[in-house]
DRENMIFI-643491 format. One record per residue (C-alpha): residue in one letter; residue number from 0; x, y, z. Coordinates in nm, 4 decimals. Example, Ala and Ser with C-alpha at 12.3 -4.5 7.8 and 13.67 -1.06 7.14 Angstrom:
2
{type->A; seq->0; xx->1.2300; yy->-0.4500; zz->0.7800}
{type->S; seq->1; xx->1.3670; yy->-0.1060; zz->0.7140}
END
This chain:
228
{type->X; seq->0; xx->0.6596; yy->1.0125; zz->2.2519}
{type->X; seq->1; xx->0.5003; yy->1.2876; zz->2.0616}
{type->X; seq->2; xx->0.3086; yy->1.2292; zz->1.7029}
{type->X; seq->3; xx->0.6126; yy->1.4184; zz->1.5843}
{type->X; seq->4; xx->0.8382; yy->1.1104; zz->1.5848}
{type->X; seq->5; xx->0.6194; yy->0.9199; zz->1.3214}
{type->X; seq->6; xx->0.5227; yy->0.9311; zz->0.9727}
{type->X; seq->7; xx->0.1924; yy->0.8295; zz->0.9697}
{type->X; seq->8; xx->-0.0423; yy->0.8261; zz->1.3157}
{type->X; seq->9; xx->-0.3994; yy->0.6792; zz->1.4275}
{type->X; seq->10; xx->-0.5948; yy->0.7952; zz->1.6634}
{type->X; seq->11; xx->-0.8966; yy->0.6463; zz->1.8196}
{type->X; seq->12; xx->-1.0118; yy->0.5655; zz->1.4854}
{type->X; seq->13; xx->-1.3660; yy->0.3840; zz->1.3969}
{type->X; seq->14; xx->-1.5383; yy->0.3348; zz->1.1115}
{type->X; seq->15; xx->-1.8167; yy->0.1841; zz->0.9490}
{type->X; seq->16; xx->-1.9242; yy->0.1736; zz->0.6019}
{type->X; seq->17; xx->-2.2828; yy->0.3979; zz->0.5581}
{type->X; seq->18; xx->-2.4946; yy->0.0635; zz->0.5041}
{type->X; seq->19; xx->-2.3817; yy->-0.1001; zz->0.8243}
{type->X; seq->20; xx->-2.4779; yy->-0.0762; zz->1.1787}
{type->X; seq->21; xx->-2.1713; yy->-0.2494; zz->1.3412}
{type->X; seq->22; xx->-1.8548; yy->-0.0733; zz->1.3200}
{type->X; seq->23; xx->-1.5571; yy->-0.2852; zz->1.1621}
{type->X; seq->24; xx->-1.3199; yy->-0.1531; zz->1.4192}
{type->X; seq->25; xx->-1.3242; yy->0.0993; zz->1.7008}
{type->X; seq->26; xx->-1.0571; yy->0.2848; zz->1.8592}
{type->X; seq->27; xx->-0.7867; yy->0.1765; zz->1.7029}
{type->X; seq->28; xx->-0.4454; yy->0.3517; zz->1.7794}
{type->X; seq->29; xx->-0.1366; yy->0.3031; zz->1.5487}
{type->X; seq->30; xx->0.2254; yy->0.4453; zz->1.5334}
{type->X; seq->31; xx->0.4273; yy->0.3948; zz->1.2452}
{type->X; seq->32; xx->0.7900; yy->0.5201; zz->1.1970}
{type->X; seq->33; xx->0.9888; yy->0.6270; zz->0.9205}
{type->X; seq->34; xx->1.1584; yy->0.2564; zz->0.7311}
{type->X; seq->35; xx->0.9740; yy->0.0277; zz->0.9218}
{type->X; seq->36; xx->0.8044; yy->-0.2596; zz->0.8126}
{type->X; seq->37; xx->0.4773; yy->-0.3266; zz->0.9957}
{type->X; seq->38; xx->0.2742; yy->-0.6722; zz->0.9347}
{type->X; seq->39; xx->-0.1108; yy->-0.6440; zz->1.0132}
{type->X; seq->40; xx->-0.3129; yy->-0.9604; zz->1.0111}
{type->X; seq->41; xx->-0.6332; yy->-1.0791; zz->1.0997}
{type->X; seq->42; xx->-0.9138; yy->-1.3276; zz->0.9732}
{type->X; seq->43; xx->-1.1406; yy->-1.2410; zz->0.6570}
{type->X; seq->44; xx->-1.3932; yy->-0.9734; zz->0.7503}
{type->X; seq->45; xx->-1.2083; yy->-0.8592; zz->1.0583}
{type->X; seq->46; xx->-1.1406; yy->-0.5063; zz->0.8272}
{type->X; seq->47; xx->-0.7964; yy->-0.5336; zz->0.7670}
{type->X; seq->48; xx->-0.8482; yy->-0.4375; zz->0.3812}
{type->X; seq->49; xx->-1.0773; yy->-0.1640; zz->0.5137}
{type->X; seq->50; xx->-0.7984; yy->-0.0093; zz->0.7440}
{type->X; seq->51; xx->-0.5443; yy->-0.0363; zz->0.4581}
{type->X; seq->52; xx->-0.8458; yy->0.1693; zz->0.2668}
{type->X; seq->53; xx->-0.8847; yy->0.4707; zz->0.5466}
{type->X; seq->54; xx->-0.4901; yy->0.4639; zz->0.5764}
{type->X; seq->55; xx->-0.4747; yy->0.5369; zz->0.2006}
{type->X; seq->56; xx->-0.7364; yy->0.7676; zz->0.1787}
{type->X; seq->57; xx->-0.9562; yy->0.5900; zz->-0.0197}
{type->X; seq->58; xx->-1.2066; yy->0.6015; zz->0.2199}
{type->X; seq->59; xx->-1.3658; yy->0.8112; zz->0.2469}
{type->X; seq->60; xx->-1.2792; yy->0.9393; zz->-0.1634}
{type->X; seq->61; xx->-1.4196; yy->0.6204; zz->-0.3116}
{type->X; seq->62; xx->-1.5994; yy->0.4293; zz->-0.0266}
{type->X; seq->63; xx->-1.8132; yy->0.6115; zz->0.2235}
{type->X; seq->64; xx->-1.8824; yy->0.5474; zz->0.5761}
{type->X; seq->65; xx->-1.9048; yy->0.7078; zz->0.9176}
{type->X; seq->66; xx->-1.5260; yy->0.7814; zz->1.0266}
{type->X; seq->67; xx->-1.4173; yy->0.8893; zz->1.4299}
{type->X; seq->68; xx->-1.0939; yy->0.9409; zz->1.4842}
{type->X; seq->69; xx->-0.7856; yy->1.0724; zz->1.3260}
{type->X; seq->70; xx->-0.5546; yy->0.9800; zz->1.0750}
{type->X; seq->71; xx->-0.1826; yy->1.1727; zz->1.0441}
{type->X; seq->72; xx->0.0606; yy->1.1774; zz->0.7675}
{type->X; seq->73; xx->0.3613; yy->1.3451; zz->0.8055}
{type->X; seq->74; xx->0.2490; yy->1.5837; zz->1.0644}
{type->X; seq->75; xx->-0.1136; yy->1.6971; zz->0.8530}
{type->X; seq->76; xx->-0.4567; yy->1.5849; zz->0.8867}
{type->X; seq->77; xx->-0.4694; yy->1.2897; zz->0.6434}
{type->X; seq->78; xx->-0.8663; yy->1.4136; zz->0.6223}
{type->X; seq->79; xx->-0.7615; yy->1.7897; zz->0.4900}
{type->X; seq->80; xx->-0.5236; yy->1.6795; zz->0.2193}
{type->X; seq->81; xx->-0.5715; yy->1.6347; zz->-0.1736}
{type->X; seq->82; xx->-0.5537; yy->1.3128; zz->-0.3245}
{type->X; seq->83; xx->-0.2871; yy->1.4514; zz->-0.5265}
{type->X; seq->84; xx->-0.0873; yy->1.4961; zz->-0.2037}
{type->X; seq->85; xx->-0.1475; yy->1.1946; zz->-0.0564}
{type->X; seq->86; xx->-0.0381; yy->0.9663; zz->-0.3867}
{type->X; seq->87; xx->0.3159; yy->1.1912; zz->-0.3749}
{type->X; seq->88; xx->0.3851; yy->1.0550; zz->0.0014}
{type->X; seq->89; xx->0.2040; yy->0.6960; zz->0.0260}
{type->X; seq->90; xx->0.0895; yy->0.4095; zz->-0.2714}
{type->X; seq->91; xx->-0.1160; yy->0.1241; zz->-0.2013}
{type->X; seq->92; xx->-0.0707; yy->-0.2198; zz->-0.3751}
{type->X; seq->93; xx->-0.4455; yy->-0.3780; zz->-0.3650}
{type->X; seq->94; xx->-0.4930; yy->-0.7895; zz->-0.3928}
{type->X; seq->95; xx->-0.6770; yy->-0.7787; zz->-0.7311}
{type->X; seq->96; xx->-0.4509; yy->-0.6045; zz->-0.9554}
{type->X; seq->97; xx->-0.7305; yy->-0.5436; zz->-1.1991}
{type->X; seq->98; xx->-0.8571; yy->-0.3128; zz->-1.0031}
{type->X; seq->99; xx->-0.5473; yy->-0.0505; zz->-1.0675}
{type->X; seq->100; xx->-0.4235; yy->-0.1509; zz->-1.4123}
{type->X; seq->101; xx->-0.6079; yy->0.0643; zz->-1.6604}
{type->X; seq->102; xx->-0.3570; yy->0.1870; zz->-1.9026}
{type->X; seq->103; xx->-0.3441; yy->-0.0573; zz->-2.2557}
{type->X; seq->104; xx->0.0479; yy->-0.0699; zz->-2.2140}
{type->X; seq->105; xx->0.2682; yy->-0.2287; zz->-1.8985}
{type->X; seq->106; xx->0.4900; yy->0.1189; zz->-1.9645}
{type->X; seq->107; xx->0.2097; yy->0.3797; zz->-2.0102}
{type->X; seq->108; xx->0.1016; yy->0.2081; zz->-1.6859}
{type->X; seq->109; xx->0.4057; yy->0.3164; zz->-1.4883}
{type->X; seq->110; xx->0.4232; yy->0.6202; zz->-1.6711}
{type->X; seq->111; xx->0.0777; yy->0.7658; zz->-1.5628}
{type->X; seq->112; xx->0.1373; yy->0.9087; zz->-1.2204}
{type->X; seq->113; xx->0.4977; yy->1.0608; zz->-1.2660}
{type->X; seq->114; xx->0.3288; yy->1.1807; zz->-1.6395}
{type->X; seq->115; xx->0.0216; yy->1.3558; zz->-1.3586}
{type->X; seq->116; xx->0.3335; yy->1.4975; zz->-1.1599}
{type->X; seq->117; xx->0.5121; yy->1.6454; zz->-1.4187}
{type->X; seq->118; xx->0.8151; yy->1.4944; zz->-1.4125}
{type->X; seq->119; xx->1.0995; yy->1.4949; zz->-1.7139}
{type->X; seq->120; xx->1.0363; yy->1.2600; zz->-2.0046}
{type->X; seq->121; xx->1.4369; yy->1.1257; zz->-1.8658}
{type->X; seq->122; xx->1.3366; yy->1.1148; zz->-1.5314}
{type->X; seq->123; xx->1.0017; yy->0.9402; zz->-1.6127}
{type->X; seq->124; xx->1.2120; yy->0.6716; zz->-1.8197}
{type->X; seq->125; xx->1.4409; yy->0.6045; zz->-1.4927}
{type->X; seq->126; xx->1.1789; yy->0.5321; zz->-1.2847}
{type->X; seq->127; xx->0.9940; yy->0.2997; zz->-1.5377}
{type->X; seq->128; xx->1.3523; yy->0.1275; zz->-1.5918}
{type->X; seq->129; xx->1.4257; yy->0.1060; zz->-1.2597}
{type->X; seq->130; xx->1.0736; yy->-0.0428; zz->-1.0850}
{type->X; seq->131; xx->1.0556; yy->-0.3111; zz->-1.3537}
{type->X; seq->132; xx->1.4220; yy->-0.4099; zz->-1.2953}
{type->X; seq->133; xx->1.3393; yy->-0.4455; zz->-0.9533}
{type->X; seq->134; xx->1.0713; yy->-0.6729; zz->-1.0171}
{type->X; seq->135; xx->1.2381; yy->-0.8883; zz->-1.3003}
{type->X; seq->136; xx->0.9638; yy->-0.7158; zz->-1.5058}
{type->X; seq->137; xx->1.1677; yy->-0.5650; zz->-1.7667}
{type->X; seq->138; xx->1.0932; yy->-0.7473; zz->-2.0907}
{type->X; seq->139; xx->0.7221; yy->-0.7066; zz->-2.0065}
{type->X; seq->140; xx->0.7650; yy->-0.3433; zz->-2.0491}
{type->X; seq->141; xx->0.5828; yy->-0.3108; zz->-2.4170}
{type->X; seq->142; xx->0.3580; yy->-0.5862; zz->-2.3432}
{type->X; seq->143; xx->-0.0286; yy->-0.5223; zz->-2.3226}
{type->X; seq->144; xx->-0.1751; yy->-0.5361; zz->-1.9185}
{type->X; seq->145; xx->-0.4163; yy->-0.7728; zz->-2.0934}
{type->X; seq->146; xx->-0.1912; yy->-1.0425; zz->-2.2101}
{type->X; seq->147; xx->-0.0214; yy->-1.0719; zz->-1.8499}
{type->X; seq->148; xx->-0.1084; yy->-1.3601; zz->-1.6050}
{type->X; seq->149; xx->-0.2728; yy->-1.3050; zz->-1.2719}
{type->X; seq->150; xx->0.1118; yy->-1.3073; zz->-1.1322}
{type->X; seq->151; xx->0.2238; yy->-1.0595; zz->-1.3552}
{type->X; seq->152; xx->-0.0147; yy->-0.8208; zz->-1.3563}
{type->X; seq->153; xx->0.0410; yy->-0.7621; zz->-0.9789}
{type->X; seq->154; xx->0.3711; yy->-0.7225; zz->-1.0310}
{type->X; seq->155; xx->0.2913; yy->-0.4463; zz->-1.3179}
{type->X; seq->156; xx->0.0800; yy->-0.2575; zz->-1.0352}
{type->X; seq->157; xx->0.3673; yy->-0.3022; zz->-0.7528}
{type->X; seq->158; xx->0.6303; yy->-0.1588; zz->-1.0656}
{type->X; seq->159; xx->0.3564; yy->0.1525; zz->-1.1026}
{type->X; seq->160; xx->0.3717; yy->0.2357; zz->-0.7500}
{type->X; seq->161; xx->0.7134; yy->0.1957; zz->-0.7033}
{type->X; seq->162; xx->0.7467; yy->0.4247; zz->-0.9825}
{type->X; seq->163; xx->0.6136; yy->0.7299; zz->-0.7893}
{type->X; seq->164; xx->0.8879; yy->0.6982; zz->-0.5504}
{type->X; seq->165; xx->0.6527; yy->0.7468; zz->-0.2327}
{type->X; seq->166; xx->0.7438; yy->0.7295; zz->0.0984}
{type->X; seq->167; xx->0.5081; yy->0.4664; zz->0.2310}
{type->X; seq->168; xx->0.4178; yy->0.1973; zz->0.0558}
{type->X; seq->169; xx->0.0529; yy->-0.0340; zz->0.1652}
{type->X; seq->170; xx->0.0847; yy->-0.3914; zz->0.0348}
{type->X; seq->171; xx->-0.2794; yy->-0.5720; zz->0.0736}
{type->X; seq->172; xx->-0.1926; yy->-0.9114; zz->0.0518}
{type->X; seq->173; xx->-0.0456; yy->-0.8395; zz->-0.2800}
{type->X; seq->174; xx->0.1562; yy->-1.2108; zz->-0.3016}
{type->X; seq->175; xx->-0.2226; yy->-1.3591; zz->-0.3287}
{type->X; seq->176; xx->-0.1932; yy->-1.4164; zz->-0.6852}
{type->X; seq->177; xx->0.2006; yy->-1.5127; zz->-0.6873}
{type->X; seq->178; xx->0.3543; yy->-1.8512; zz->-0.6982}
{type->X; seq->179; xx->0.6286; yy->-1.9353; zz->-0.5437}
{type->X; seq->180; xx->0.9196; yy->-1.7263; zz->-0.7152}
{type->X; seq->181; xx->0.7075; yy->-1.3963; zz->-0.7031}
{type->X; seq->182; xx->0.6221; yy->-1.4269; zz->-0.3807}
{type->X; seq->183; xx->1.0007; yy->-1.4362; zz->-0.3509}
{type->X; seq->184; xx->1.0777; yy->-1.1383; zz->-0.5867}
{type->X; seq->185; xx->0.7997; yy->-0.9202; zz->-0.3404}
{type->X; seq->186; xx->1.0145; yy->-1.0153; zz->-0.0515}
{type->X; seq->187; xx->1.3365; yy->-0.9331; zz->-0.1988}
{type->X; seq->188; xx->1.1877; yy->-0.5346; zz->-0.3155}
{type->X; seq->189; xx->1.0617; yy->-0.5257; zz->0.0445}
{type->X; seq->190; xx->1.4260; yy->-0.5762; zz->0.2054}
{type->X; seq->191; xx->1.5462; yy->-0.3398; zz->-0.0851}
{type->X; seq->192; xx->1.3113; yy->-0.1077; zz->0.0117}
{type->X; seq->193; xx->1.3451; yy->-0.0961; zz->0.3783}
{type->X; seq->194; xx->1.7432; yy->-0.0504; zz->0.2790}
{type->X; seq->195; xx->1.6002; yy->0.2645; zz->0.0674}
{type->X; seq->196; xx->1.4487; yy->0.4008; zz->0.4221}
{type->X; seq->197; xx->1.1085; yy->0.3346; zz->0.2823}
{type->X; seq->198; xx->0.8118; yy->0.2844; zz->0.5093}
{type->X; seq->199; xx->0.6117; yy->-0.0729; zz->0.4361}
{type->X; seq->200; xx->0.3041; yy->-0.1449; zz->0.5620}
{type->X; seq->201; xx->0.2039; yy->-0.5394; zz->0.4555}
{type->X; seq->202; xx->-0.1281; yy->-0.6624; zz->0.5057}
{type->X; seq->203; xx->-0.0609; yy->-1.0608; zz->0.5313}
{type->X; seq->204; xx->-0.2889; yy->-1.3946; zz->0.5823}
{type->X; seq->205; xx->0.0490; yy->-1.5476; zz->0.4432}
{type->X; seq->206; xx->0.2438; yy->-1.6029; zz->0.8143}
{type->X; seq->207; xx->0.5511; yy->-1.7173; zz->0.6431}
{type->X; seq->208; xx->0.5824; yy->-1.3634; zz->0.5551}
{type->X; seq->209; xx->0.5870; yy->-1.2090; zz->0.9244}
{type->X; seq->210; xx->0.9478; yy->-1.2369; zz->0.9592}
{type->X; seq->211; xx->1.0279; yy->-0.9700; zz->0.7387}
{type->X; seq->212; xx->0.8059; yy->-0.7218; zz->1.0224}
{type->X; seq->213; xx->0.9425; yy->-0.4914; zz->1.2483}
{type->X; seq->214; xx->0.6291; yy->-0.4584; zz->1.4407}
{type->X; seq->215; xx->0.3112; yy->-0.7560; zz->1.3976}
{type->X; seq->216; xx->-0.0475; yy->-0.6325; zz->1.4703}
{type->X; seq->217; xx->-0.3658; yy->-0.8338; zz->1.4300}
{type->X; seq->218; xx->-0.7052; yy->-0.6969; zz->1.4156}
{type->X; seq->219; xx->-0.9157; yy->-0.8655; zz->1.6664}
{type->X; seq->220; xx->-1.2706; yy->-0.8096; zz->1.8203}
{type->X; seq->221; xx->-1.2966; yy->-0.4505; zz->1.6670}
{type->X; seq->222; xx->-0.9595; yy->-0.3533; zz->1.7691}
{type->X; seq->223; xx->-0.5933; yy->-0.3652; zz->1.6940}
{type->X; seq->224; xx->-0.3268; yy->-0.5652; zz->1.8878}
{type->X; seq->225; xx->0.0373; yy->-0.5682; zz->1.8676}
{type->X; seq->226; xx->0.1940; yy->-0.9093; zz->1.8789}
{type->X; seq->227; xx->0.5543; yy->-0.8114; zz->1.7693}
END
């Protein structure tokens, strides 16, 4: 089967960050079609954040390291495209919300990136509306990022991604922080959003939440494994 068939490819990828002699991972090939959902697990250190990282584009933008390999998104050269591009197609989720909530406001939070895209002040207010309702977030909307729990902050930075409307969505163990009932509100969006065609990829050390996969890899010895 040609790349052509899937939205986002890896090819004999490798990487390791510029201070390290080891590389994380080597080789790796990946296929991912369009409204899957795709579990990838692994123990801590095995570079499962990392790949999430490269997949995103992050690395090399924020982190640097020596990268082999190829990474595809939509049919382009994930390494040739602007960040801007990128963020219009794919959104990560990271596990420490704190690291992506920056505006003072839960809505100026979800209004940032469709604000950057220049969307309609009505169209802007739809999304906002709509990714909190999703999330059972809506009476936080005027409520400061700083007064929110652990909990609720990471649902604030799911409600901001989901608010660009992109295509393929990266979850890194984003129920970390959640008890019980989020944990049960972020597997409810992810049903909702394979129903929506979306494309999930969930980074999980929670196994309870495998079922909801399509496809299972692991990241083992430096490479990737598929176990579903």
């Amino acid at each position: 089967m040609s790349d052509k068939n899937y939205i986002l490819t890896v090819r004999n990828l490798s990487f390791r960050y510029g201070s390290e002699k080891e590389f994380i991972f080597q080789n790796i090939d990946l296929n991912i079609s369009q409204g899957s959902v795709v579990a990838i697990t692994g123990k801590s250190g095995e570079g499962k954040t990392t790949l999430c990282y490269l997949l995103s584009g992050i690395i090399p933008r924020v982190y640097k390291g020596e990268i082999k390999g190829e990474i595809g998104l939509f049919g382009g050269n994930l390494s040739k495209m602007t960040a801007e591009s990128i963020s219009s197609k794919l959104g990560i989720v990271l596990q420490d919300p704190e690291t992506q909530l920056f505006m003072p406001v839960v809505e100026d939070e979800l209004a940032f990136a469709p604000e950057n895209f220049c969307l309609s002040r009505e169209e802007i207010g739809d999304r906002i509306s709509s990714s909190l309702k999703s999330l059972g977030m809506e009476k936080f909307r005027h409520h400061e990022t700083a007064t929110l729990s652990g909990g609720q902050k990471q649902l604030a930075a799911i409600a901001a991604v989901l608010s660009m409307n992109p295509q393929i969505l990266i979850f890194d163990e984003i129920t970390a922080q959640l008890d019980k009932n989020g944990k049960q509100v972020v597997r409810d969006t992810i049903t909702s959003l394979k129903r929506e065609n979306k494309t999930i990829i969930m980074v999980e050390h929670d196994l309870s939440s495998l079922d909801l996969a399509d496809e299972v890899y692991h990241i083992q010895n430096k490479t990737l494994i598929r176990s579903k």
